[in-house]
C-alpha positions as protocol buffer text, in pm:
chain_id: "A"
residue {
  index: 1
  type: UNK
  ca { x: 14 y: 1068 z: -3372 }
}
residue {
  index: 2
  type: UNK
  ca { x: 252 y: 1025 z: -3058 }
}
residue {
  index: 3
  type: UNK
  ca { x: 351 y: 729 z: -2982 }
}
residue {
  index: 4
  type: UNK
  ca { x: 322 y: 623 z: -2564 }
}
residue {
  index: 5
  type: UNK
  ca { x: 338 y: 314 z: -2517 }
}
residue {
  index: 6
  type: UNK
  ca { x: 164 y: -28 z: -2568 }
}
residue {
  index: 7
  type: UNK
  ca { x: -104 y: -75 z: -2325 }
}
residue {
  index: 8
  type: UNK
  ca { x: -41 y: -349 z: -2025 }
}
residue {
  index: 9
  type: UNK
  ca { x: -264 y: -658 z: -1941 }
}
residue {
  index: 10
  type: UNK
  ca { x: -491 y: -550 z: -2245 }
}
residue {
  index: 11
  type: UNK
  ca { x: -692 y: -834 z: -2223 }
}
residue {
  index: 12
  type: UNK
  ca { x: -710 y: -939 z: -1843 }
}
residue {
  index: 13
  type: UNK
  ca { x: -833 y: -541 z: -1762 }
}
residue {
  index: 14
  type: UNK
  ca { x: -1126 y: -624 z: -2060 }
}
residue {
  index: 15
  type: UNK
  ca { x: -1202 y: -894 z: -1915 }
}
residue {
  index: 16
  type: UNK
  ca { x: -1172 y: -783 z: -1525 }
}
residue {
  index: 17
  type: UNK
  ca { x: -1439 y: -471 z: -1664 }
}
residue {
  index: 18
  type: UNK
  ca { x: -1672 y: -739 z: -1804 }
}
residue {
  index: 19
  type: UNK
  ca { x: -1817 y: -521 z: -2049 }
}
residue {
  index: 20
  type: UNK
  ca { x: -2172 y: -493 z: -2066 }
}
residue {
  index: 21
  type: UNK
  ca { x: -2437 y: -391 z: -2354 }
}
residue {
  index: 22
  type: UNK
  ca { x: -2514 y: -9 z: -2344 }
}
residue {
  index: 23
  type: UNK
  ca { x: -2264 y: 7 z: -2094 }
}
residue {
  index: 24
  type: UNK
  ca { x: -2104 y: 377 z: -2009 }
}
residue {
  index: 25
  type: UNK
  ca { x: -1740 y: 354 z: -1932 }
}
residue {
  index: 26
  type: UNK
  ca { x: -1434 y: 555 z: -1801 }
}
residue {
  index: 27
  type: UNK
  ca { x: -1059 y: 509 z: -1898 }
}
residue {
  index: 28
  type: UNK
  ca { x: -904 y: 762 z: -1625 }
}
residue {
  index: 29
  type: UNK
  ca { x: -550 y: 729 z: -1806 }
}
residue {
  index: 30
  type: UNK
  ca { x: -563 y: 815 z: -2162 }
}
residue {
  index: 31
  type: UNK
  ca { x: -210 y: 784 z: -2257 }
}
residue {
  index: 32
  type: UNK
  ca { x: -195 y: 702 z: -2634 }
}
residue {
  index: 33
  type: UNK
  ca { x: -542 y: 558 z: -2605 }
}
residue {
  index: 34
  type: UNK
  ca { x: -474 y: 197 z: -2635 }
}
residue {
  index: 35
  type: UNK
  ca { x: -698 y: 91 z: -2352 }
}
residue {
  index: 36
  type: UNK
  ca { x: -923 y: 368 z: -2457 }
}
residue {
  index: 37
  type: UNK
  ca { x: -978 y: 189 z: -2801 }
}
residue {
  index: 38
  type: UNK
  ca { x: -997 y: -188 z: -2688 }
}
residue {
  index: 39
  type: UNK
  ca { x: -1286 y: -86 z: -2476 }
}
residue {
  index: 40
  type: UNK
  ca { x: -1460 y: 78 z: -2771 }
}
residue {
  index: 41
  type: UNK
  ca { x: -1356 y: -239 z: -3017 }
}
residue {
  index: 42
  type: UNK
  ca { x: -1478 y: -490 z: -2786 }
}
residue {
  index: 43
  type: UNK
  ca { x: -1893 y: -388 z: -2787 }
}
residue {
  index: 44
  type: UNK
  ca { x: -2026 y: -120 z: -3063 }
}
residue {
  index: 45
  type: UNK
  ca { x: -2353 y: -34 z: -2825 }
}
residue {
  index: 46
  type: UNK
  ca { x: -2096 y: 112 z: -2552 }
}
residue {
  index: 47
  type: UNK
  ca { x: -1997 y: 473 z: -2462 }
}
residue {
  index: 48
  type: UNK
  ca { x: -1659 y: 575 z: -2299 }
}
residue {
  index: 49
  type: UNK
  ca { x: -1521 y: 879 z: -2136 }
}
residue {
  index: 50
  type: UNK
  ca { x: -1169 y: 936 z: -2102 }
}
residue {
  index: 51
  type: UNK
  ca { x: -930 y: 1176 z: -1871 }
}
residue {
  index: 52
  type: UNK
  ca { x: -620 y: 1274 z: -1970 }
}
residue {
  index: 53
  type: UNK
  ca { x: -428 y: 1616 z: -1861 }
}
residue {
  index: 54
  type: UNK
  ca { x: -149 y: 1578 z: -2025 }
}
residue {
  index: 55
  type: UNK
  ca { x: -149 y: 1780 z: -2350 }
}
residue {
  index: 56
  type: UNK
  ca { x: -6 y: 1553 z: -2573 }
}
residue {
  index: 57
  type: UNK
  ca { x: -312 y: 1287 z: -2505 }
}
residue {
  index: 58
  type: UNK
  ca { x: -507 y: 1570 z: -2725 }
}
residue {
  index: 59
  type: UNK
  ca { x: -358 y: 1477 z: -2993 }
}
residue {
  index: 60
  type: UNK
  ca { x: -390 y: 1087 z: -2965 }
}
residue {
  index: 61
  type: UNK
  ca { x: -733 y: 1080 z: -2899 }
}
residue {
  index: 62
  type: UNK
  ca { x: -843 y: 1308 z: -3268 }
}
residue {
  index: 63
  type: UNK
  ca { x: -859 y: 1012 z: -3413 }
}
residue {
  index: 64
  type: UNK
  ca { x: -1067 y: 800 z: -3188 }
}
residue {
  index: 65
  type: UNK
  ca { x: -1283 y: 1120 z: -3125 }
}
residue {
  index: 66
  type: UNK
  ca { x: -1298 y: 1041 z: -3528 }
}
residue {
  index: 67
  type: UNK
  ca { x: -1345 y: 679 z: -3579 }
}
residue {
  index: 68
  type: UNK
  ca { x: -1638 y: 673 z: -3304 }
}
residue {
  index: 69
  type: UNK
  ca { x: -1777 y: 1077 z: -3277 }
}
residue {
  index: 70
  type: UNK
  ca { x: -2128 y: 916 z: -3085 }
}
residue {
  index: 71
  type: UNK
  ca { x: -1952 y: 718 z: -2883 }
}
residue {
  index: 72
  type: UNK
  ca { x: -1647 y: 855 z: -2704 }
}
residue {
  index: 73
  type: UNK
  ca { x: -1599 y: 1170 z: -2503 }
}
residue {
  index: 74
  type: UNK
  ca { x: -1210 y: 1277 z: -2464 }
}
residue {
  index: 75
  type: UNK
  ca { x: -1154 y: 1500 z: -2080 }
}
residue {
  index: 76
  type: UNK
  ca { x: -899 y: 1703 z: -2063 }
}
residue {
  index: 77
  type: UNK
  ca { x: -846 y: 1693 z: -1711 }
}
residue {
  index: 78
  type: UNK
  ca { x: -672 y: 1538 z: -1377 }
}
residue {
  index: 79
  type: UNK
  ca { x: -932 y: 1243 z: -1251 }
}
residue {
  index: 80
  type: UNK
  ca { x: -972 y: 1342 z: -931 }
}
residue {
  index: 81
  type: UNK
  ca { x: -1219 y: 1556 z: -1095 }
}
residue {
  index: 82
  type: UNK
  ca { x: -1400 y: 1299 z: -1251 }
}
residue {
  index: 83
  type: UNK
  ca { x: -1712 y: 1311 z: -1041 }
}
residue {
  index: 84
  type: UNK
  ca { x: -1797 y: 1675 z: -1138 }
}
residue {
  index: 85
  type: UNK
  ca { x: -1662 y: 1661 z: -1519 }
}
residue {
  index: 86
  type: UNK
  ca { x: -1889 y: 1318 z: -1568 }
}
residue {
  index: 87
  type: UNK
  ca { x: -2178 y: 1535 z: -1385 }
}
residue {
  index: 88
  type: UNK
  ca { x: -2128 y: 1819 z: -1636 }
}
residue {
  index: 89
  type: UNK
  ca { x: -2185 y: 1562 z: -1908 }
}
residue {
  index: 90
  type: UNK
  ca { x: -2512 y: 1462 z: -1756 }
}
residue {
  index: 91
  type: UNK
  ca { x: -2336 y: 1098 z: -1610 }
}
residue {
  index: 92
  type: UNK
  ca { x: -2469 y: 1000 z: -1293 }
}
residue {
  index: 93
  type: UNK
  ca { x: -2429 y: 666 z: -1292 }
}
residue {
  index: 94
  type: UNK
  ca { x: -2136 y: 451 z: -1495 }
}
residue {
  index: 95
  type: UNK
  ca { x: -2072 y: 70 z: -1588 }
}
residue {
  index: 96
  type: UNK
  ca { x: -1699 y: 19 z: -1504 }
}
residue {
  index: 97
  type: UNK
  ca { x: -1386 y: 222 z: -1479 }
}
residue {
  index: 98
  type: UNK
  ca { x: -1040 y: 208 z: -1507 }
}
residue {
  index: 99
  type: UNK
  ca { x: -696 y: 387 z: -1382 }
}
residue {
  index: 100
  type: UNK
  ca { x: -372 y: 242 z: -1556 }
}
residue {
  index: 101
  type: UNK
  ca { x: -164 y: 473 z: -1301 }
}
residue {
  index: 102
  type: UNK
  ca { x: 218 y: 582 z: -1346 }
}
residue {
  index: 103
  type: UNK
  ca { x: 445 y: 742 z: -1607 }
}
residue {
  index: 104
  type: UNK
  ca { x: 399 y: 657 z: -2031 }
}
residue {
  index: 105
  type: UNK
  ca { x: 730 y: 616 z: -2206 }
}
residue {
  index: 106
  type: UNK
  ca { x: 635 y: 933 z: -2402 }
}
residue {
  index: 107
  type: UNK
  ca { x: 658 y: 1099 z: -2124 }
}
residue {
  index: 108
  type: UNK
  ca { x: 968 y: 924 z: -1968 }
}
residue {
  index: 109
  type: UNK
  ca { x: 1182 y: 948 z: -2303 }
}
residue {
  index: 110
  type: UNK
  ca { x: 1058 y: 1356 z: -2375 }
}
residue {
  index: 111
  type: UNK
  ca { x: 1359 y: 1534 z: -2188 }
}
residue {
  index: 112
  type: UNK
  ca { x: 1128 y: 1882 z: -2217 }
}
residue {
  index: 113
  type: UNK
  ca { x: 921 y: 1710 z: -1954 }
}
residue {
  index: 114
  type: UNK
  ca { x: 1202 y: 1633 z: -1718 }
}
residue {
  index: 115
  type: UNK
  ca { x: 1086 y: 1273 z: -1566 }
}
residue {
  index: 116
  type: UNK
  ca { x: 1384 y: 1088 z: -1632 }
}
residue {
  index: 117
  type: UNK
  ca { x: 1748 y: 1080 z: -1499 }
}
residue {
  index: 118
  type: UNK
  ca { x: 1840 y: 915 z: -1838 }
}
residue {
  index: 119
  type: UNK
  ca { x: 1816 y: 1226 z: -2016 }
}
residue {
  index: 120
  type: UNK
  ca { x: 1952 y: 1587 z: -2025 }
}
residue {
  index: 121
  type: UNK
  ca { x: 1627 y: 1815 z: -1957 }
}
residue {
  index: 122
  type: UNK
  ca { x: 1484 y: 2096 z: -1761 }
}
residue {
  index: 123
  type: UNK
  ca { x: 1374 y: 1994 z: -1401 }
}
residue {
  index: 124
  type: UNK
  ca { x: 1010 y: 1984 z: -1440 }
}
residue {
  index: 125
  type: UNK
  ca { x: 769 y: 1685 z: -1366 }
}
residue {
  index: 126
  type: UNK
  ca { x: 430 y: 1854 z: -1430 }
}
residue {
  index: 127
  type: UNK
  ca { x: 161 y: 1674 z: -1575 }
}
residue {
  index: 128
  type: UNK
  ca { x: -23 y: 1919 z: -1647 }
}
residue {
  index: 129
  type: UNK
  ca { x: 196 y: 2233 z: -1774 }
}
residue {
  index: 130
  type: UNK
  ca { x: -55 y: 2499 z: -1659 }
}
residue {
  index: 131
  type: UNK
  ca { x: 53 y: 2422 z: -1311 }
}
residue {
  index: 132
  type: UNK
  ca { x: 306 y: 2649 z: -1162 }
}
residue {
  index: 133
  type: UNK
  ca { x: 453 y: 2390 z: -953 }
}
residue {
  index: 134
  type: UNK
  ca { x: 796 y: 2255 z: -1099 }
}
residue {
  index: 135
  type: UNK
  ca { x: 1062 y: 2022 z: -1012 }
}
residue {
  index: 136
  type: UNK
  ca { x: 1269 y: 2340 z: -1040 }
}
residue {
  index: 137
  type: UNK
  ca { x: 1107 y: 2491 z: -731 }
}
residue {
  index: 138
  type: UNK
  ca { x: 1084 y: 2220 z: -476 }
}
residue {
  index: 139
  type: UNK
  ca { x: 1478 y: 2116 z: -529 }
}
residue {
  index: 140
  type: UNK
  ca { x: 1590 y: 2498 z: -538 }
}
residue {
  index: 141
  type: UNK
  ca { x: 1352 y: 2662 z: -227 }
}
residue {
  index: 142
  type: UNK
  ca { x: 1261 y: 2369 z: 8 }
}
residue {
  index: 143
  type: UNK
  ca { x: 1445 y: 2357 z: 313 }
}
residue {
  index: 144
  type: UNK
  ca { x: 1633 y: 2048 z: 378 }
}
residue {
  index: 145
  type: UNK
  ca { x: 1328 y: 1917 z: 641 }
}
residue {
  index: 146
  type: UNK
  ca { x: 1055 y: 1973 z: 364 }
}
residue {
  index: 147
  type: UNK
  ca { x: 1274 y: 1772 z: 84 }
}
residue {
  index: 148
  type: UNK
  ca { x: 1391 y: 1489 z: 331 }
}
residue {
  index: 149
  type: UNK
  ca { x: 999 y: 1425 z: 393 }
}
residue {
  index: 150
  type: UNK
  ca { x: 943 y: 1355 z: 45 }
}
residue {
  index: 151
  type: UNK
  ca { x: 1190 y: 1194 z: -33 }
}
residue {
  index: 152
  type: UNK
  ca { x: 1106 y: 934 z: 258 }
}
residue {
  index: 153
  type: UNK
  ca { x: 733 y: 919 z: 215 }
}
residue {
  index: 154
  type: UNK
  ca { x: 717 y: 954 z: -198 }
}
residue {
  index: 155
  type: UNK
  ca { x: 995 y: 750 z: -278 }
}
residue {
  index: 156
  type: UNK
  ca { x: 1113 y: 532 z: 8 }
}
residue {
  index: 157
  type: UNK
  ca { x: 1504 y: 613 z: 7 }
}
residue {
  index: 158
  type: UNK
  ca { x: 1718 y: 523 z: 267 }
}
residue {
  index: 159
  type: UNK
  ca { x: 1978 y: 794 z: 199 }
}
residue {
  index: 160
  type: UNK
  ca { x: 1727 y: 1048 z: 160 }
}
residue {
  index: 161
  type: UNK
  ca { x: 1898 y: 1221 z: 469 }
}
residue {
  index: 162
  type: UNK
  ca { x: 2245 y: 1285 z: 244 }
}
residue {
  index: 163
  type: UNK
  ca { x: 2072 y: 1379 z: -47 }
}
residue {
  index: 164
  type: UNK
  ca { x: 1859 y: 1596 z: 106 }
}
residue {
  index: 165
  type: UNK
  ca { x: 2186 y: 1764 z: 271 }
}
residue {
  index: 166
  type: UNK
  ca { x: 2356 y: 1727 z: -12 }
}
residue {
  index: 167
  type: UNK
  ca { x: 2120 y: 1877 z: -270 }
}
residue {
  index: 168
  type: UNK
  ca { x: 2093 y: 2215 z: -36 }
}
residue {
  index: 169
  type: UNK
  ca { x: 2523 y: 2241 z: -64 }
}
residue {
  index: 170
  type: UNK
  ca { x: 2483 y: 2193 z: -374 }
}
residue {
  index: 171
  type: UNK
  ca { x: 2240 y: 2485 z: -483 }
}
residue {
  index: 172
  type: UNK
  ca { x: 2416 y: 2757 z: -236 }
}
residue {
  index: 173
  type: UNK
  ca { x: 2687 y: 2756 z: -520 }
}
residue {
  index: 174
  type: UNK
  ca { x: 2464 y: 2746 z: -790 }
}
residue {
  index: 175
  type: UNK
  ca { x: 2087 y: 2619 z: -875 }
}
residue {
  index: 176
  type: UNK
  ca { x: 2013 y: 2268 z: -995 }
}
residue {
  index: 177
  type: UNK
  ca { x: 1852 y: 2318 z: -1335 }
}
residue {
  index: 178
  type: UNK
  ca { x: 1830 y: 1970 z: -1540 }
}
residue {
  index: 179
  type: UNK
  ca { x: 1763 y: 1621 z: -1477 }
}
residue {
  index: 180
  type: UNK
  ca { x: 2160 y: 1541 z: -1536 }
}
residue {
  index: 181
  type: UNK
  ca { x: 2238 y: 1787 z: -1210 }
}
residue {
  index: 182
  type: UNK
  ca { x: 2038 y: 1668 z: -1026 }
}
residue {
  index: 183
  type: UNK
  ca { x: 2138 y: 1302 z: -1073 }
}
residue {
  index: 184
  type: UNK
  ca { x: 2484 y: 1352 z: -1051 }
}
residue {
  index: 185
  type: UNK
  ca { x: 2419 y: 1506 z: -746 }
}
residue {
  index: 186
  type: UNK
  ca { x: 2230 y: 1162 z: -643 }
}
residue {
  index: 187
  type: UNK
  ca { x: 2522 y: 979 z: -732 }
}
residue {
  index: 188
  type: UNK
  ca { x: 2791 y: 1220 z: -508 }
}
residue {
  index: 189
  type: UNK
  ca { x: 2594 y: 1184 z: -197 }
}
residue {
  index: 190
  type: UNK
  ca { x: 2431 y: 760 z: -224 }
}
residue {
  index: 191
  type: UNK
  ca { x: 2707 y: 605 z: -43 }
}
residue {
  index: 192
  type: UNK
  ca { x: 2583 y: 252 z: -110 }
}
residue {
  index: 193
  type: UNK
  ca { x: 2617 y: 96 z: -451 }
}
residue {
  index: 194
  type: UNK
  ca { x: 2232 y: 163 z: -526 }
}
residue {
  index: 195
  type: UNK
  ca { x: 2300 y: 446 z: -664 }
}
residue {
  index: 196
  type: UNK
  ca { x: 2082 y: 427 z: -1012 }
}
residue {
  index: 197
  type: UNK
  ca { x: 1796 y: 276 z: -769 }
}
residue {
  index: 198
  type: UNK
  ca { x: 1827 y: 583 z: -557 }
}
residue {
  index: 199
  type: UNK
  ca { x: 1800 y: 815 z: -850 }
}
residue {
  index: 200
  type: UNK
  ca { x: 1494 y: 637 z: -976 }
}
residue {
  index: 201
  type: UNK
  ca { x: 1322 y: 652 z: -632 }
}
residue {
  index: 202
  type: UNK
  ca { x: 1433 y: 1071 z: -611 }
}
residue {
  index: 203
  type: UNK
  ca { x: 1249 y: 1114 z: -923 }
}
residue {
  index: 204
  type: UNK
  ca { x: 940 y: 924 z: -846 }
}
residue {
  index: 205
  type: UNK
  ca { x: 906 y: 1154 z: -536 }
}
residue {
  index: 206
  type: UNK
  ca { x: 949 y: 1470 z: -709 }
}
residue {
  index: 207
  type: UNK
  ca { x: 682 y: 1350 z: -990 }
}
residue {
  index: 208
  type: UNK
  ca { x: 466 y: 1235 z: -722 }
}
residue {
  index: 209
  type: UNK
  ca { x: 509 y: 1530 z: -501 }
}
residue {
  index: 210
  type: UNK
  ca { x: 430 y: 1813 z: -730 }
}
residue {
  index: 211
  type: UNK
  ca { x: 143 y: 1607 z: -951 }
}
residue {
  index: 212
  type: UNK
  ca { x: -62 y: 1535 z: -650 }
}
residue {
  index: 213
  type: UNK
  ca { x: -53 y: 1202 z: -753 }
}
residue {
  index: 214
  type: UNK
  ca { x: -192 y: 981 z: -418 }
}
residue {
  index: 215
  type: UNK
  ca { x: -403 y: 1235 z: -267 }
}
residue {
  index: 216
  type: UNK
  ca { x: -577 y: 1243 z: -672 }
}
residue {
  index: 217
  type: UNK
  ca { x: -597 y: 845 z: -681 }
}
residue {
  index: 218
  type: UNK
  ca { x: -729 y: 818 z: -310 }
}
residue {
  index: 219
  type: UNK
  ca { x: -969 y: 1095 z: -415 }
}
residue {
  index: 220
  type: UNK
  ca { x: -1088 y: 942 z: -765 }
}
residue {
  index: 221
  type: UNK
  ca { x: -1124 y: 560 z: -655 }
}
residue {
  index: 222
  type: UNK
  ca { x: -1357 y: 637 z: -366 }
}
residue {
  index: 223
  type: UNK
  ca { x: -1535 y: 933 z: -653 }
}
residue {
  index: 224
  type: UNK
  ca { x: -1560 y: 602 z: -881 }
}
residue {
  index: 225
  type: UNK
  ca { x: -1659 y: 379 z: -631 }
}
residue {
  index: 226
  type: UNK
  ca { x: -1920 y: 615 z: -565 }
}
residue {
  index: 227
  type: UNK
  ca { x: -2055 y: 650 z: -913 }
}
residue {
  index: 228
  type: UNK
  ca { x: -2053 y: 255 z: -994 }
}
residue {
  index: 229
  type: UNK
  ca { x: -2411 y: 116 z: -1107 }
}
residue {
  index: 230
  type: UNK
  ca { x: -2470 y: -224 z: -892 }
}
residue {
  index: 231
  type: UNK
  ca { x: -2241 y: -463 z: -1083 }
}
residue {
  index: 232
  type: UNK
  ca { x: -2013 y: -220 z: -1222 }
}
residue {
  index: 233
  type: UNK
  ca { x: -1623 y: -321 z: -1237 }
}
residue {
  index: 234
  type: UNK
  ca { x: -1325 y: -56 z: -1119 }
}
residue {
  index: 235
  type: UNK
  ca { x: -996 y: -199 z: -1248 }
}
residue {
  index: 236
  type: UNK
  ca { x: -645 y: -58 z: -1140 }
}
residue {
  index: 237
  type: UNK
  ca { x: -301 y: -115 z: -1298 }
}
residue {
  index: 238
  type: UNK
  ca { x: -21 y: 53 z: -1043 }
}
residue {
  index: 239
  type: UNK
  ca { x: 342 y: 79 z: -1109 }
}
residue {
  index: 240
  type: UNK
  ca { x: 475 y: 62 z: -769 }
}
residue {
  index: 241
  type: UNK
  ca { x: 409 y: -29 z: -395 }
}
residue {
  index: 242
  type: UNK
  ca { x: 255 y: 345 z: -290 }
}
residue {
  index: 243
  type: UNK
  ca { x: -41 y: 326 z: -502 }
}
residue {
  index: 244
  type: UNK
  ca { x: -98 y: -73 z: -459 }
}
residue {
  index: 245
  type: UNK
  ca { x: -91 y: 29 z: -82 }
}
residue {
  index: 246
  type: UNK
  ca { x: -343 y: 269 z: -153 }
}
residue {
  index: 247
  type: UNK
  ca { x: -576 y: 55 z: -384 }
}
residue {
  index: 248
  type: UNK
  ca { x: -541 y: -271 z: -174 }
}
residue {
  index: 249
  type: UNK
  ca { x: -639 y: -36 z: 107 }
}
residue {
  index: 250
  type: UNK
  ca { x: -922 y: 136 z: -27 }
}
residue {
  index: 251
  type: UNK
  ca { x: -1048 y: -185 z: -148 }
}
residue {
  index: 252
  type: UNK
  ca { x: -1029 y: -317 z: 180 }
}
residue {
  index: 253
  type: UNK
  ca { x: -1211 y: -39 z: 382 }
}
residue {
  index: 254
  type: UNK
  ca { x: -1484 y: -31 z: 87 }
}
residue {
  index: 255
  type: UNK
  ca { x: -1583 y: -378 z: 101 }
}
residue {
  index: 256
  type: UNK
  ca { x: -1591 y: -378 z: 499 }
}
residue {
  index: 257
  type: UNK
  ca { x: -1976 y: -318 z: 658 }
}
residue {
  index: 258
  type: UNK
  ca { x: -1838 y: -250 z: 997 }
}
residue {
  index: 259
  type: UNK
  ca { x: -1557 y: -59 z: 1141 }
}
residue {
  index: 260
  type: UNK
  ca { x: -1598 y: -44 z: 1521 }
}
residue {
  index: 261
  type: UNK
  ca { x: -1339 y: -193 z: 1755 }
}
residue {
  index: 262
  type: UNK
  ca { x: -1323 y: -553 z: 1786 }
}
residue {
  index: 263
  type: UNK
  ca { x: -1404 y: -537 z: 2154 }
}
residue {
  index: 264
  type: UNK
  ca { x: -1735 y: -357 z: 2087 }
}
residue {
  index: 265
  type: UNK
  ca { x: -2044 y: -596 z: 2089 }
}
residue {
  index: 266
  type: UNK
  ca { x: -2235 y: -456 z: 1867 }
}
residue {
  index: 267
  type: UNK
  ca { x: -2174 y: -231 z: 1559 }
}
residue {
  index: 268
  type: UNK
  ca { x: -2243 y: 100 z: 1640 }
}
residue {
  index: 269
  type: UNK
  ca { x: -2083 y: 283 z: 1311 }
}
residue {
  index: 270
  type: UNK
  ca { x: -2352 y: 170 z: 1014 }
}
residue {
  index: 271
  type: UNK
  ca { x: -2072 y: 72 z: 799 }
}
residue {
  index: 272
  type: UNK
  ca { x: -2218 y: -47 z: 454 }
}
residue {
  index: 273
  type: UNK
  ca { x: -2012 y: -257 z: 233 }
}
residue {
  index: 274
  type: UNK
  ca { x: -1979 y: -129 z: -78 }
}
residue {
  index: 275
  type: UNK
  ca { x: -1803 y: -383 z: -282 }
}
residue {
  index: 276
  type: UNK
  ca { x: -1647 y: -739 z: -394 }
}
residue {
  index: 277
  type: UNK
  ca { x: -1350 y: -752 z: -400 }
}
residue {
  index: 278
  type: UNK
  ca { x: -1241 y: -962 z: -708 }
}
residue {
  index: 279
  type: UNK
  ca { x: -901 y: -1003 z: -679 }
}
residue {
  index: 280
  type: UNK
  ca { x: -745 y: -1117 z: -325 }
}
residue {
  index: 281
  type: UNK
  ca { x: -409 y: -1149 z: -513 }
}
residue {
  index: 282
  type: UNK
  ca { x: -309 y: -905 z: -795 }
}
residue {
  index: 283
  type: UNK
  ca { x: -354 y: -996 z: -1173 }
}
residue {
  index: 284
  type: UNK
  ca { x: 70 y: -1013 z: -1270 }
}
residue {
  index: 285
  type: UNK
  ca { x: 170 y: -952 z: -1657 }
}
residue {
  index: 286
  type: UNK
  ca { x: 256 y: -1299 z: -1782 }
}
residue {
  index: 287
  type: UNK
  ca { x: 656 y: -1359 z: -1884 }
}
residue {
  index: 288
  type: UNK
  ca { x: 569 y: -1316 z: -2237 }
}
residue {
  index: 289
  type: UNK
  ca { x: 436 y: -990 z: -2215 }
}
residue {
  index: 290
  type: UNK
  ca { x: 707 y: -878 z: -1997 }
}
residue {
  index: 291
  type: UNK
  ca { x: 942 y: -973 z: -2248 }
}
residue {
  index: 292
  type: UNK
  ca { x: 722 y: -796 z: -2550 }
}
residue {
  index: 293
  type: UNK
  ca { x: 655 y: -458 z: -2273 }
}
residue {
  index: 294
  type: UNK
  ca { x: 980 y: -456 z: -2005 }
}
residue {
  index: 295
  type: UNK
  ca { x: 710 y: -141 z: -1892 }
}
residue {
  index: 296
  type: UNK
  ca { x: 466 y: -433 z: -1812 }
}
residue {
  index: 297
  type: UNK
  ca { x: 722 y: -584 z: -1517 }
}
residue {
  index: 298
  type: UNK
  ca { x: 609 y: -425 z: -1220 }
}
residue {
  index: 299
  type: UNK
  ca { x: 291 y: -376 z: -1333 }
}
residue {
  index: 300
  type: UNK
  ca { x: 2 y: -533 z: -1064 }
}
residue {
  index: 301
  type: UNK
  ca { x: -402 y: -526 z: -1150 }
}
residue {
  index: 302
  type: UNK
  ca { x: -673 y: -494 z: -879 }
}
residue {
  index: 303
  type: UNK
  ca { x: -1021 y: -515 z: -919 }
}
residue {
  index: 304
  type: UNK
  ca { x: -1326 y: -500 z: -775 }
}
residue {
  index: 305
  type: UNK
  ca { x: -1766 y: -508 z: -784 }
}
residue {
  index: 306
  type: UNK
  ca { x: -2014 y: -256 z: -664 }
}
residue {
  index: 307
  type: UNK
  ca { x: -2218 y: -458 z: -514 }
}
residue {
  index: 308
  type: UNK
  ca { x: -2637 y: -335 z: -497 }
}
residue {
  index: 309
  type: UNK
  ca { x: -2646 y: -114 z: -190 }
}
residue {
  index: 310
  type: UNK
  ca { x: -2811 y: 249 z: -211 }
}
C-alpha cells in the first residue's frame, strides 16, 4: 500500500459533515484514503463514493473496496465530473461531501511525477497521466506572454516578469527537462532573496495550470452544491489563498437570495439562497497537529448547509 499522507483536521471535517444514518457520502480527494475510511468507521449504515484520478489512489483504496465491498464505491476520475459519474451510479441525491484540495506528499516526494523543486525529476505535473499536457510543454513552447500570465494569476509571483524572460533564454540554448533546471533557472533570474518562495509559487502555477485545477473546483462545488439533500454538509480543506478565494466566494454567492444592484428597489433577479454558511471564519489545524502534520500548517476548512429549497 502507498503511503500519502496522514489526513488533516480528521475529526473537525467528521464532525463539520455531521454524519447521518443511511447517509450517502462523497470524499472528492482520495489520496491514501484516510478521510475515505474515517467516514466509513464512524456509522456502519453509511455508503461513500470516492474520486481519485491519480493512479496510485487505485491501489490504496483495494483494501477499503475489501474491508467494506457493500458500502464503498472507488471513482477513478477528476471531480469535476462528479455529477455525471454519481448519475451513472444511479445517485441523485447525496448526504454530505468533501474536497481536501492540493498536492499529497506521495505525490510531492515521487520525482517521476515532477511536483517538487526538491527533487531531480522529469518536468511533468499531471494528475492524471493519460493527459497529454506536461510541464514539459508549457515551459518549452509558450511564448513569454502566455507563461508570464500564469505565473501571475496561478502562483502570485512578483518576478514572474524575469522568470518568464529568463526561462525563454534559457531554452533557445537548450530545453528545460527536470525539476532541478528549471529551479535553478528560478534561482538565476529572482533577484530578491525569496528565491525558494519563488520556486514554490512557479511550481504551484505549472501544477495548477496544466491540471485544470480552479476551473475543476469552481465546477465541482457548485455540481455538489447542486446534488446536496436539504441538510446535507459540503466541507473543504484548501492549501492556499486561490482556492480559499474560490470557496469563500462560492459560498458567498450560494447563500445570497438576491443579486441585483443595491440601488434597485426591488429584486428583479429571483436569486434563491441555497445554503448556510457554517463557518464565517475558517476551521485552522490546532498547534499540535501542526507539529504531528507540518502538511496540516496552511491548511483552512470551510463549510457549509443546503438549506430546503427546490
Amino acid at each position: 500500500m502507498i503511503k500519502y499522507h496522514t489526513p488533516v483536521l480528521l475529526n473537525e471535517c467528521l464532525n463539520a459533515l455531521n454524519i447521518k444514518n443511511k447517509g450517502i457520502y462523497v470524499d472528492t480527494t482520495f489520496g491514501g484514503g484516510g478521510h475515505s475510511r474515517a467516514i466509513l468507521d464512524s456509522n456502519p449504515s453509511i455508503r461513500l463514493f470516492s474520486f481519485d484520478q491519480d493512479n496510485d489512489s487505485i491501489e490504496n483504496a483495494i483494501k477499503l473496496q475489501n474491508d467494506f465491498p457493500a458500502r464503498f464505491v472507488m471513482i477513478q476520475d477528476n471531480f469535476a465530473n462528479l455529477w455525471t459519474r454519481l448519475s451513472l451510479e444511479r445517485v441523485k441525491k447525496i448526504d454530505g461531501i468533501l474536497f481536501d484540495l492540493g498536492v499529497s506528499s506521495h505525490q510531492i516526494n515521487d520525482s517521476k511525477r515532477g511536483f517538487s523543486f526538491s527533487y531531480d525529476g522529469a518536468l511533468d505535473m499531471r494528475m492524471d497521466i493519460s493527459k497529454e499536457l506536461s510541464a514539459y510543454e508549457v515551459i518549452n513552447k509558450y511564448p513569454y506572454e502566455k507563461l508570464l500570465s500564469i505565473f501571475y494569476k496561478y502562483g502570485e509571483e512578483k518576478e514572474s516578469n524575469r522568470i518568464a524572460r529568463g526561462i525563454i533564454l534559457e531554452r533557445q540554448e537548450n530545453p528545460i527537462k527536470t525539476t532541478l533546471e528549471l529551479g535553478t533557472i528560478i534561482d538565476n533570474y529572482t533577484y530578491s532573496r525569496q528565491k525558494l518562495k519563488a520556486k514554490a509559487r512557479i511550481f504551484q502555477a505549472l501544477r495548477i495550470y496544466v491540471n485544470s485545477e480552479l476551473e475543476s473546483l469552481e465546477r465541482a462545488l457548485n455540481d455538489a452544491i447542486r446534488i446536496l439533500k436539504p441538510g446535507g454538509r459540503i466541507v473543504v480543506i484548501s492549501y492556499h489563498s486561490l482556492e480559499d478565494r474560490i470557496v469563500k466566494n462560492i459560498f458567498r454567492e450560494q447563500e445570497k437570495d438576491c443579486l441585483c444592484p443595491q440601488n434597485f428597489l426591488k429584486c428583479v433577479c429571483s436569486k434563491q439562497s441555497y445554503i448556510s454558511v457554517l463557518t464565517k471564519k475558517p476551521v485552522l489545524p490546532s498547534k499540535e497537529e501542526i507539529a504531528e502534520n507540518s502538511r496540516a500548517r496552511s491548511a483552512k476548512m470551510r463549510f457549509a448547509e443546503r438549506k430546503d429549497v427546490a
